[in-house]
C-alpha angles and dihedrals in degrees: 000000000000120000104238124190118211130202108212128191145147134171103184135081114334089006084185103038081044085052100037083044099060092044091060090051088046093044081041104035113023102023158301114328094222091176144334129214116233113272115264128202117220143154123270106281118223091354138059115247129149083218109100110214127237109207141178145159130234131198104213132180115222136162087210123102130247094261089051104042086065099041083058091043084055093051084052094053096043094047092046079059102267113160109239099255109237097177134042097235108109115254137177117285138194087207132005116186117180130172108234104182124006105200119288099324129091109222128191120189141149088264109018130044120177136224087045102268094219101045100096086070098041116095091173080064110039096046088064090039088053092041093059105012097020083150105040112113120245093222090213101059095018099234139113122260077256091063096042091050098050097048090042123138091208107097090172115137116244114193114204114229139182133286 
């Protein structure tokens, strides 16, 4: 079993049941919900949108690899009703599920970096990350989600909210 943490958003419909719903199929479908982070409201993050975001973070335990894993975590989006996306420019979403660390290993490959390449810059990441992992070690810069959080460039203002 590998320890898996998933970024989860969405800024469309039931922001919380899209979101409570994906974690079921991932809990049911790709592996063991170990925890989840309280859900946080945010502004849309690289793109404009009047949408807020709701965002978490799960720890999951899962046999898949990493390939796998997010073939499975695509399958979730598109059958929650996500459009394929067929650009890199951010969009709405009704779900938005991204693996953030894959166990202990760094993987780069055409559709999948870990760890995730833009979490360094994401509040709306790493204050999940801190509420329910705030000591485990980024193996790219070598410091805790603490440490990321606190030397973060995002000032945006996340507003917890309840779950």
């Amino acid at each position: 079993m590998v320890q898996v943490y998933i970024g989860i958003g969405s800024n469309l419909g039931d922001k919380i049941a899209n979101i409570k719903l994906a974690i079921t199929k991932i809990h049911s479908e790709l592996g063991e919900v170990v925890v989840r982070s309280s859900l946080y409201e945010s502004e849309p993050w690289g793109f404009d949108s009047s949408e807020m975001f709701v965002n978490g973070v799960l720890e999951i335990r899962t046999i898949y690899s990493a390939q796998t894993l997010l073939e499975g975590l695509k399958k979730i989006e598109l059958d929650l009703g996500r459009e394929e996306k067929t650009t890199a420019i951010y969009t709405d979403r009704l779900i938005d599920l991204d693996i953030l660390y894959y166990g202990d290993i760094n993987i780069r490959m055409d559709e999948l970096e870990i760890p995730h390449p833009r979490i360094y810059d994401r509040r709306f990441v790493l204050e999940p990350m801190v509420e329910i992992a705030p000591n485990y070690i980024d193996l790219k810069l070598n410091k805790t989600m603490k440490e990321l959080l606190n030397i973060c460039s995002d000032v945006s203002l996340l507003k917890k909210i309840l779950n």
